[in-house]
C-alpha positions in Angstrom: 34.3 -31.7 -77.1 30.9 -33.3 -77.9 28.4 -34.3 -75.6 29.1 -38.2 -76.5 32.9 -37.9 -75.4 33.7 -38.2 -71.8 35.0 -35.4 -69.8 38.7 -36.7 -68.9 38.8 -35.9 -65.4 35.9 -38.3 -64.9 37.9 -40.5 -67.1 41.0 -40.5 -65.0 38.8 -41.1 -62.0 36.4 -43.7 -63.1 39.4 -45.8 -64.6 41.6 -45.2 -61.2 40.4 -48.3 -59.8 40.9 -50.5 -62.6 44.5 -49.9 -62.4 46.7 -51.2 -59.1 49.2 -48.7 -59.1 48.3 -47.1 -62.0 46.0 -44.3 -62.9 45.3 -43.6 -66.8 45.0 -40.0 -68.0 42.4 -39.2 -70.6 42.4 -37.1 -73.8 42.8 -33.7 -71.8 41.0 -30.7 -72.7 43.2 -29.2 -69.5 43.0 -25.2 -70.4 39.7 -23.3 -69.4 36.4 -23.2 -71.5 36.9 -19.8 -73.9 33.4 -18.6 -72.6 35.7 -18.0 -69.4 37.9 -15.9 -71.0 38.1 -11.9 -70.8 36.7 -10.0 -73.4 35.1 -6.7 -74.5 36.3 -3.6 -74.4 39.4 -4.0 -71.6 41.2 -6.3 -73.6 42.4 -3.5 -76.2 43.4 -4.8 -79.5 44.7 -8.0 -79.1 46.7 -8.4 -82.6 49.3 -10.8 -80.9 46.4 -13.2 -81.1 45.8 -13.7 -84.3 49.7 -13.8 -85.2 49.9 -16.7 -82.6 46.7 -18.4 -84.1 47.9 -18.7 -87.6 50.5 -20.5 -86.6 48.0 -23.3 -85.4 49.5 -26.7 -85.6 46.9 -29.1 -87.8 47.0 -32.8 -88.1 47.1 -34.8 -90.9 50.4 -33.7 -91.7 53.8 -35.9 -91.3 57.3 -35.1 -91.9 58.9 -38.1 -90.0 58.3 -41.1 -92.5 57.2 -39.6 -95.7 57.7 -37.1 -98.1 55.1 -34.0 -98.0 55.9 -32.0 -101.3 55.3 -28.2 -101.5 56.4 -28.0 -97.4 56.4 -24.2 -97.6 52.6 -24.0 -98.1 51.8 -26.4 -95.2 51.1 -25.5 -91.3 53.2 -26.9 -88.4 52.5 -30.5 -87.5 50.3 -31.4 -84.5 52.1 -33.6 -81.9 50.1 -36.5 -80.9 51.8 -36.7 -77.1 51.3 -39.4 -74.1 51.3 -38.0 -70.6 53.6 -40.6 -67.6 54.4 -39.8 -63.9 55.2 -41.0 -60.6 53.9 -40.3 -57.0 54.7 -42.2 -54.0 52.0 -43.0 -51.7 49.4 -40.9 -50.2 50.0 -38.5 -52.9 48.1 -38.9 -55.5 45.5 -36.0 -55.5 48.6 -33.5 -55.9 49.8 -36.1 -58.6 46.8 -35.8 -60.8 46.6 -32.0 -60.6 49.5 -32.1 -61.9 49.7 -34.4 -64.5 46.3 -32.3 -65.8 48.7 -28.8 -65.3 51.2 -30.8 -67.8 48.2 -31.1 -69.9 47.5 -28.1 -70.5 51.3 -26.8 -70.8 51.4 -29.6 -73.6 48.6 -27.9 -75.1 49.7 -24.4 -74.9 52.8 -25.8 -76.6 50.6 -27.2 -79.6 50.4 -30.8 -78.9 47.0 -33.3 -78.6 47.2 -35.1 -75.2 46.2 -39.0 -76.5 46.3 -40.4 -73.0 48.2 -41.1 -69.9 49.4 -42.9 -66.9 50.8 -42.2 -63.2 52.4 -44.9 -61.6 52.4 -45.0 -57.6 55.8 -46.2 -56.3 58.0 -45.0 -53.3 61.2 -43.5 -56.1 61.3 -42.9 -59.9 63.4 -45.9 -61.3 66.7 -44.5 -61.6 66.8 -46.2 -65.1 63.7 -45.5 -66.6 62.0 -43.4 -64.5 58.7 -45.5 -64.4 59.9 -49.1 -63.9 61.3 -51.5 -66.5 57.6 -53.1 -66.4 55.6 -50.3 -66.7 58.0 -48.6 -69.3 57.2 -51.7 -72.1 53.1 -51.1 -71.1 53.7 -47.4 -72.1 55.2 -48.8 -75.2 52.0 -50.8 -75.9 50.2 -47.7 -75.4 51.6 -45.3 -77.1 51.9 -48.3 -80.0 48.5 -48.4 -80.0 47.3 -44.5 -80.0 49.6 -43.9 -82.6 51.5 -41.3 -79.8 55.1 -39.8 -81.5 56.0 -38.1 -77.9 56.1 -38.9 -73.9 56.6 -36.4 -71.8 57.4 -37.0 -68.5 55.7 -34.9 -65.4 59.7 -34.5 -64.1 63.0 -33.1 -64.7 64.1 -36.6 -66.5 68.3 -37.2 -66.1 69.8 -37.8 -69.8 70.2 -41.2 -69.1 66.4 -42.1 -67.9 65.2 -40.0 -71.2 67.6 -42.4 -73.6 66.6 -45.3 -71.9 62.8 -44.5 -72.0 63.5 -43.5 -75.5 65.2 -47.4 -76.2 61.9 -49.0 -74.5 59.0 -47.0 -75.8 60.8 -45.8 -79.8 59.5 -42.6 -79.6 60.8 -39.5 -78.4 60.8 -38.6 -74.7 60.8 -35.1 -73.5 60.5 -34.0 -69.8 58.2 -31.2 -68.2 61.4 -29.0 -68.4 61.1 -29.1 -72.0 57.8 -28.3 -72.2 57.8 -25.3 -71.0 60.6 -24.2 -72.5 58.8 -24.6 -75.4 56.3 -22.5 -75.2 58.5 -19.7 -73.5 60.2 -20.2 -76.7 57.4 -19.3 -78.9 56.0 -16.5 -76.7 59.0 -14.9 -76.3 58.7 -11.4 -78.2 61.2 -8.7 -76.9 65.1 -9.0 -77.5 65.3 -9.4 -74.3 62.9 -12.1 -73.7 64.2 -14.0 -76.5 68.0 -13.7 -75.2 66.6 -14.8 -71.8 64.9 -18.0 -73.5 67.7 -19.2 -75.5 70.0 -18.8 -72.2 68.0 -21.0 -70.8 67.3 -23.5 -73.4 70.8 -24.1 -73.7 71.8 -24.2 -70.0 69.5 -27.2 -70.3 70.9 -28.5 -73.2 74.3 -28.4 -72.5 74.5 -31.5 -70.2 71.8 -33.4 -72.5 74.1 -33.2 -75.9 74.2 -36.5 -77.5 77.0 -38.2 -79.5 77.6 -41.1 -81.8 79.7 -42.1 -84.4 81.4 -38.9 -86.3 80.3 -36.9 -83.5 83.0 -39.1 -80.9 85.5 -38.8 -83.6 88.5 -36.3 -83.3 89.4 -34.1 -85.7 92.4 -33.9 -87.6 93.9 -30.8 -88.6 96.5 -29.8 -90.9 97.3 -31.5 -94.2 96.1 -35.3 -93.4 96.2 -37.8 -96.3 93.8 -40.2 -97.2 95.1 -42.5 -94.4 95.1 -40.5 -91.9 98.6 -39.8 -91.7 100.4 -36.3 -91.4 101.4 -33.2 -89.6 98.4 -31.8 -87.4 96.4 -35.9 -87.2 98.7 -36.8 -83.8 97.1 -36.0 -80.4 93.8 -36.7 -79.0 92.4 -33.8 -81.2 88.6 -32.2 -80.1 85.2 -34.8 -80.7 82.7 -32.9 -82.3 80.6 -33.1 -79.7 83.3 -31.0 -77.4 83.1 -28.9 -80.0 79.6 -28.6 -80.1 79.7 -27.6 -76.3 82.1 -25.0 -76.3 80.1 -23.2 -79.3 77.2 -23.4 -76.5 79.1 -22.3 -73.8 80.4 -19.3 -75.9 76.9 -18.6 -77.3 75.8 -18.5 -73.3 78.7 -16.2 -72.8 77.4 -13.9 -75.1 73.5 -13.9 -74.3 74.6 -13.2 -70.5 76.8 -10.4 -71.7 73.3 -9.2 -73.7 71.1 -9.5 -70.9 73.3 -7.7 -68.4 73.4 -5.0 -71.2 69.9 -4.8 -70.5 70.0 -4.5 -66.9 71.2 -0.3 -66.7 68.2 0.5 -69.6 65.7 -1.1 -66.4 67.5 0.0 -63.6 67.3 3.9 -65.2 63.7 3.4 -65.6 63.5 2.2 -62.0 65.7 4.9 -60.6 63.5 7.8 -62.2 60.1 6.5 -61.2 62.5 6.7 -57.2 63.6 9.9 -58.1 60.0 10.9 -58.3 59.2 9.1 -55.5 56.1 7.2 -57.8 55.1 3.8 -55.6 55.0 0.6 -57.8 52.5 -2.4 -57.6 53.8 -5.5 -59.0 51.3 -8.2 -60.2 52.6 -11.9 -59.4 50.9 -15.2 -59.6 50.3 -18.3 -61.1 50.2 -18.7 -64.9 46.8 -18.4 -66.4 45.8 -16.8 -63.5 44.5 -13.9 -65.3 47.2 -11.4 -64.1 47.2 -9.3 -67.6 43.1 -9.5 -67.4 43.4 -7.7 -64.4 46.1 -5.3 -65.2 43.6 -4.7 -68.6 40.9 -4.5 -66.4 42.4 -1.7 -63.6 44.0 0.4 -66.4 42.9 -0.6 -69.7 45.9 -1.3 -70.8 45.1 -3.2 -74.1 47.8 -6.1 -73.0 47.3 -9.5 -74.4 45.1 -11.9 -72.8 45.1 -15.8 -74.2 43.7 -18.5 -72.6 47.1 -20.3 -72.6 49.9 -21.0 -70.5 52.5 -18.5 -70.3 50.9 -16.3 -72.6 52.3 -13.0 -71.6 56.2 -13.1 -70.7 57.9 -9.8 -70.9 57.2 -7.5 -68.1 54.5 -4.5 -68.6 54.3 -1.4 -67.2 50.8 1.0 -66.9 50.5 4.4 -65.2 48.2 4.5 -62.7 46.4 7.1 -60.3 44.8 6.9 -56.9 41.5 8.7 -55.8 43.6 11.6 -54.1 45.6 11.9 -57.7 48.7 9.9 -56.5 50.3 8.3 -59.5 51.6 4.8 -59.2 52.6 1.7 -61.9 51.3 -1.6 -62.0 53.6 -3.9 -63.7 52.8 -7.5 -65.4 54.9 -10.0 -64.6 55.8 -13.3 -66.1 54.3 -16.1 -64.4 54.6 -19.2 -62.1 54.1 -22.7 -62.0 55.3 -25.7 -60.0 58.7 -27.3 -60.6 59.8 -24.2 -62.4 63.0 -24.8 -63.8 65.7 -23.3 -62.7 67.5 -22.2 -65.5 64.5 -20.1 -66.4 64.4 -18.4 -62.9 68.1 -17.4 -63.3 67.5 -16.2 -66.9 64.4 -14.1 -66.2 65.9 -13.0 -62.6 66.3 -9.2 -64.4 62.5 -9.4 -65.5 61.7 -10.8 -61.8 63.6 -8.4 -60.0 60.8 -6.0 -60.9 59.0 -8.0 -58.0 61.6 -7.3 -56.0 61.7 -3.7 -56.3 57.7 -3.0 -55.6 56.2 -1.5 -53.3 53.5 -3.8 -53.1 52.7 -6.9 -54.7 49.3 -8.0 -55.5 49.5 -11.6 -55.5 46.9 -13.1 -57.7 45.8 -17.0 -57.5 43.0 -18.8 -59.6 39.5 -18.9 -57.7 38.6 -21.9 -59.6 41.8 -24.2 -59.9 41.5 -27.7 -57.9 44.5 -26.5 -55.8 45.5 -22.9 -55.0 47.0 -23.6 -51.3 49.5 -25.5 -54.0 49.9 -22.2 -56.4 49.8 -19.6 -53.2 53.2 -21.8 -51.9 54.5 -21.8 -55.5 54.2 -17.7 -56.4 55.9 -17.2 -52.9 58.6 -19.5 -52.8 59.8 -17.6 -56.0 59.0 -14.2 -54.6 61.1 -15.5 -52.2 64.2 -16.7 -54.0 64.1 -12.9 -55.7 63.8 -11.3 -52.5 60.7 -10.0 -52.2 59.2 -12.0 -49.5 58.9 -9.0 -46.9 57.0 -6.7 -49.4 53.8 -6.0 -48.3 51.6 -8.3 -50.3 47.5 -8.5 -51.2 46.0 -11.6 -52.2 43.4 -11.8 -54.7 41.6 -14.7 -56.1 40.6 -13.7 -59.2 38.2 -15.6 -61.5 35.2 -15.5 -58.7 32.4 -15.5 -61.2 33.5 -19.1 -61.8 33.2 -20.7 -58.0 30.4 -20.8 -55.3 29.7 -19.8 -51.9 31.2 -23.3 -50.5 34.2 -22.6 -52.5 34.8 -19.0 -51.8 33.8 -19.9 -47.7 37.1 -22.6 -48.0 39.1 -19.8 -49.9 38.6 -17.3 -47.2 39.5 -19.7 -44.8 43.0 -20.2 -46.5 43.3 -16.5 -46.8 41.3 -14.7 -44.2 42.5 -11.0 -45.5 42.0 -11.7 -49.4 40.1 -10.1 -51.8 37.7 -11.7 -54.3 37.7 -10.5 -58.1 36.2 -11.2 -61.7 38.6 -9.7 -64.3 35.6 -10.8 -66.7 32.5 -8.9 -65.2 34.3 -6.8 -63.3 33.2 -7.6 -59.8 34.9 -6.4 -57.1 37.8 -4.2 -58.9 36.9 -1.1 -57.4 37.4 -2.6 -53.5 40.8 -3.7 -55.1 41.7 -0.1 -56.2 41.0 1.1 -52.9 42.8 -2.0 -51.1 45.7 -1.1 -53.2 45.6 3.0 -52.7 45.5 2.1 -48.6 48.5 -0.4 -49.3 50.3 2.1 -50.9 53.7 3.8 -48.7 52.5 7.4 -47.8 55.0 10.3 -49.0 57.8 10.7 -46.1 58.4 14.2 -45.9 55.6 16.6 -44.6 56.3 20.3 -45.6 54.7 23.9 -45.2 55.7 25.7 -47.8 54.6 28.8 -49.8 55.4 28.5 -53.4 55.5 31.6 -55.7 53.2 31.8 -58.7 56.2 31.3 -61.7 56.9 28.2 -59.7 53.4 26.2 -61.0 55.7 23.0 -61.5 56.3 22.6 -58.1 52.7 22.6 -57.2 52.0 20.5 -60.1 54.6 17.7 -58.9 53.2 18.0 -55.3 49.7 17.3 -56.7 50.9 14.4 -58.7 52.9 12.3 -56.5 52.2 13.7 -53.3 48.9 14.4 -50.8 47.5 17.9 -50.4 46.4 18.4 -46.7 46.0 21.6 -46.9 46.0 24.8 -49.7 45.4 28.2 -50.2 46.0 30.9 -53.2 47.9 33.8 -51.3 49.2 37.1 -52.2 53.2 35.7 -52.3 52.4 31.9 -54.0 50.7 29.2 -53.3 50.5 28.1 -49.7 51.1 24.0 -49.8 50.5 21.9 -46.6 51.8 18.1 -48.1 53.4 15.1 -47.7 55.5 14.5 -50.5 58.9 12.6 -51.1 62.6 13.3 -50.3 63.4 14.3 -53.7 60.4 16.7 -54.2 60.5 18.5 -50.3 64.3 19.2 -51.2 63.3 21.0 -54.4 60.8 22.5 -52.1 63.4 23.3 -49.1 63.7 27.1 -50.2 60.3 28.6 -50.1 59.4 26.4 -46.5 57.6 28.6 -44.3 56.0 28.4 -40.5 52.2 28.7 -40.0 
């Protein structure tokens, strides 16, 4: 953005007043300035990155009302998309934070946010959403912009989004969609992708439209020109009843894939138990930088994209403490407000890796206009999975990007948090240590004295549990440790008292 075009946010402010009951949304640039980005070494080799790049939607180039020859040579077309919600009274800070959080989903999804407009009334028009009055001005905007998509800062019912559609002749689309969307296109692993169609057509499902042949029945058997003959009597099956039992039989089978899954996960789970190896789990907000961090503690090499959603399957790093304890730190996917449903229950198997830690370090946005909103978001979810009596550290990552006032209000919303820059690096090693005090202790505390040919029993103990005391003796080696259940039965022969 040149220095002659208006920041939007001052846009949406300075224009507020101008509008009784409605506030106007400007050309968002909603996602972070790049220079805020992590780079260097941490990142690893980021090819998913250039992959995603090339698929860069351009403008210039229509497929709705004219013919574009040689269509295989040509890049995806840029959506040109207005931005329209609602907020009842007394709520419109929380409103505009996140209309400019639907910003910058639509622009993670590869759309151009023209403008926009929240409208302050007490309920969403059941009809159209926004009020017959206020639906034909969003007509005249997005007439005048030249917009080809609304998208609307709710879950819309199928009737408000066709009758939005009949006002404003354009397509409507709803947050839901949105960020289906872009799950859609980040979605890499078989499993991720199963989860993402599951979910795209639980949404669908109760949206499907039908007209004409599609409300027709249809005839089987040998039926003549007229319609008569064996097979044409009965009400028959509408297309569009066929067209939802294929989804419901295509949902069949994804949930039948992702269960299949679920014993691959639970194996991996079970052996990392077995070995008793703790396990941090990194929740929080999307675009919080949770894969920067995870880079950052293990130089994992996982991508990092200043985008929405970026990073959706779950990642697991190996991990050691100070003492040589080995733990994991996992990536999870992340959260945002109004999350929909269908994707919670699709990616529940990836979430329950939240469930199962040890410890969650809950990371929230330093610099975002409202993290008391994302700290209330990450945990209701947390919650729904059943993770909400894990022990959990907050850390409020991007701290290179706020001041003192800032980080004084922070602290004040979360006394015991810690304060991290995945980008310089500040702070990190008071996180490790945070994390290796966080971390459950081995439960067993044995004495034992461990002959010589038995070195992978003393290896093991050094590995996952702590040495309090040792000694090289004629008979073995004497171990004084804590270690866990499955290790001090493996150790229960060679026990001795001192």
């Amino acid at each position: 953005m040149d220095e002659t075009t208006p920041d939007p946010v001052d846009r949406v402010l300075a224009r507020a007043d101008a509008h009784s009951g409605v506030r106007v949304f400007g050309a968002a640039q909603a996602l972070q300035d790049e220079t805020s980005a992590v780079g260097g070494d941490t990142d690893g080799e980021q090819w998913d990155r250039e992959e995603r790049a090339a698929l860069r939607r351009v403008p210039g180039l229509s497929t709705e009302l004219e013919d574009v020859t040689e269509v295989e040579y040509r890049q995806l077309r840029l959506e040109n998309v207005v931005l329209v919600g609602v907020h009842p009274q007394g709520e419109t800070e929380d409103a505009e934070n996140s209309l400019r959080e639907l910003a910058a989903l639509a622009e993670t999804a590869g759309a151009v946010v023209l403008d926009g407009m929240l409208q302050r009334r007490p309920h969403p028009d059941p009809a159209t959403y926004v009020g017959r009055g206020k639906a034909l001005q969003l007509r005249d905007v997005v007439a005048a912009l030249g917009a080809d998509t609304v998208i609307a800062d709710t879950e819309l019912a199928p009737s408000q989004r066709r009758a939005l559609e009949d006002v404003v002749k354009v397509k409507v689309i709803d947050r839901t969609t949105v960020i289906l969307d872009i799950f859609s296109q980040h979605a890499k692993s078989r499993e991720g992708k199963a989860q993402v169609e599951l979910a795209q057509l639980e949404y669908l499902l109760p949206r499907l439209r039908g007209w004409g042949d599609s409300m027709s029945r249809q005839a089987g058997g040998q039926v003549g020109a007229g319609g008569a003959g064996m097979g044409s009597r009965g009400p028959g099956e509408t297309k569009i009843e066929l067209d939802r039992r294929r989804i419901r039989t295509r949902m069949a089978l994804l949930r039948r894939q992702i269960k299949e899954f679920g014993p691959a996960r639970e194996a991996k789970r079970a052996e990392r138990r077995r070995h008793t190896v703790p396990s941090v789990a990194i929740a929080g907000y999307t675009n919080a930088g949770k894969s920067s961090l995870l880079n950052r503690l293990t130089s994992a090499g996982v991508l990092v994209e200043n985008a929405l959603f970026a990073t959706l399957d779950a990642t697991v790093r190996r991990s050691e403490t100070a003492d040589g304890r080995v733990y994991t730190l996992t990536d999870t996917v992340g959260f945002v407000r109004n999350l929909p449903h269908q994707l919670v229950e699709a990616f529940r198997s990836t979430l329950e890796e939240v469930a199962d830690a040890d410890v969650i370090l809950h990371v929230v946005d330093a610099s975002h206009p409202d993290p008391a909103a994302q700290l209330a978001t990450v945990r209701d979810v947390i919650g729904d999975v059943g993770g909400r009596d894990i022990p959990e550290i907050v850390v409020f990552n991007k701290a290179d990007l706020i001041d003192d006032d800032t980080m004084l209000l922070l602290r004040g919303l979360e006394p015991a948090a810690l304060f991290v820059s995945s980008r310089t690096g500040a702070g990190i090693d008071e996180l490790r240590e945070h994390v290796e005090q966080t971390l459950p202790l081995p439960a067993a505390e044995v004495t034992a004295l461990v002959p010589y040919d038995r070195g992978d029993l003393v290896s093991a103990v050094h590995e996952t549990g702590i040495i309090l005391d040792q000694a090289h003796e004629e008979g073995g080696t004497f171990l004084h440790a804590r270690v866990g259940a499955h290790l001090a039965a493996q150790l229960a022969p060679f026990l001795v008292a001192r």
